[in-house]
C-alpha positions as CSV (number, residue, x, y, z in Angstrom):
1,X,0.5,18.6,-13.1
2,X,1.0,15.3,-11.7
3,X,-1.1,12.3,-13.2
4,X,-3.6,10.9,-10.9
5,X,-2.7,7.4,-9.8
6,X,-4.5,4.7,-11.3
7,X,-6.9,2.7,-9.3
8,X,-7.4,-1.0,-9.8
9,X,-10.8,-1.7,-10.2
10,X,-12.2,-5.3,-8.9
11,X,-13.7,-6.9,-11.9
12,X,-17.4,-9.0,-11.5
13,X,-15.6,-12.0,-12.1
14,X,-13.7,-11.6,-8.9
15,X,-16.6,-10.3,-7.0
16,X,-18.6,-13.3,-7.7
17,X,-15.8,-15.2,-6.6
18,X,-15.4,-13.7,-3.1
19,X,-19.4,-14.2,-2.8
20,X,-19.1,-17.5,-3.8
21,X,-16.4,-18.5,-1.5
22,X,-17.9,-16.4,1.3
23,X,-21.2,-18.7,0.7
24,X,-20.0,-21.9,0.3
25,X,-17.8,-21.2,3.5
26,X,-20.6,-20.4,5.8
27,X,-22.9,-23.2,4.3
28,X,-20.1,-26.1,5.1
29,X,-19.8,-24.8,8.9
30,X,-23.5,-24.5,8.8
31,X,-23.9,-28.0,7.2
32,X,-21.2,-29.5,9.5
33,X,-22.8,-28.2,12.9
34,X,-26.4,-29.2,12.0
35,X,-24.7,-32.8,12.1
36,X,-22.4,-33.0,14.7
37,X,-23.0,-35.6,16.6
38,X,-23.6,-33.5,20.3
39,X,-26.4,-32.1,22.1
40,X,-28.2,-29.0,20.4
41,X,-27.2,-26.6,23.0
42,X,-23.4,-27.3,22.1
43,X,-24.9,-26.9,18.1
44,X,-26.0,-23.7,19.2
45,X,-23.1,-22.6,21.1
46,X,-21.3,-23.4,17.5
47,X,-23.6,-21.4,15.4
48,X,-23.3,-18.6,17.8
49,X,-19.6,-18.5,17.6
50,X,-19.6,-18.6,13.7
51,X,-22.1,-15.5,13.7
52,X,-19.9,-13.4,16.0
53,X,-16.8,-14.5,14.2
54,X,-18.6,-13.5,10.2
55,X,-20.3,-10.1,12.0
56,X,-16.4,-9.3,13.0
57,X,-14.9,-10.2,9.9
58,X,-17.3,-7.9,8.5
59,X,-16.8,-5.5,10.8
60,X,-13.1,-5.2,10.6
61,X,-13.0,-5.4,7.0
62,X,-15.2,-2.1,7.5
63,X,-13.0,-0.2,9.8
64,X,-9.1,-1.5,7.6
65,X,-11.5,0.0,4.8
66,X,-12.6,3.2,6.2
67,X,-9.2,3.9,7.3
68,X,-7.3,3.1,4.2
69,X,-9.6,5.8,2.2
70,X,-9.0,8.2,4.9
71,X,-5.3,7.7,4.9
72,X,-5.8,8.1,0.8
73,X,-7.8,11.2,1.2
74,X,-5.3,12.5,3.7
75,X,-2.5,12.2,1.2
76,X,-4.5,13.7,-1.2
77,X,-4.6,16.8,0.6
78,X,-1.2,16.8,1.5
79,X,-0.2,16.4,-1.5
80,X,-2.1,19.5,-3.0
81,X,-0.7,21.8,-0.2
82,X,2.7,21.1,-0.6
83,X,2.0,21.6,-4.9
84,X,0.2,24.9,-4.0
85,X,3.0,26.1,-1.9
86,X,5.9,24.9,-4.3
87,X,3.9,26.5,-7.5
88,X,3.1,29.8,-5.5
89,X,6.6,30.3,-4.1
90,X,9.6,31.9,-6.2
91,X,13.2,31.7,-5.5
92,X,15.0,34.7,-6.7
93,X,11.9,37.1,-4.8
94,X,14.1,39.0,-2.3
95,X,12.3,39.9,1.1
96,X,11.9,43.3,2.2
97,X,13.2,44.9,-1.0
């Protein structure tokens, strides 16, 4: 039997560090639009542009996601067909004998 592959796992360390980034990156837009020198419509243009951009980052780090664990899964199965077909089938059987 074949060993399963290993899986990195993402240590706390690095998770804090992605919400850390992610935070301080949306505070400095946030910070920088509240004082821009412009009128507030043009502000609020800016802010509305920053939250579509963030919801579709999220968004397409959602779908690359879902799609990588299908393709995984996919294998997976693939993978166990061909092992079931290779360990049930026997090359010196002669057909119709």
């Amino acid at each position: 039997m074949k060993p399963k592959p290993i899986q990195p796992a993402m240590t706390a360390a690095y998770f804090a560090q992605c919400v850390i980034s992610f935070g301080l990156a949306l505070t400095s837009v946030a910070v920088g639009i509240a004082y821009l020198p412009v009128n507030s419509w043009v502000r609020a243009f800016l802010a509305v542009g920053v939250m579509y951009t963030v919801t579709s980052a999220f968004g397409l780090a959602k779908c690359l996601r879902d799609r990588q664990e299908f393709d995984s899964m996919s294998n997976r199965v693939d993978q166990a067909r061909l092992e079931k077909l290779l360990s049930e089938h026997d090359p010196y059987k002669v057909e119709g004998a």
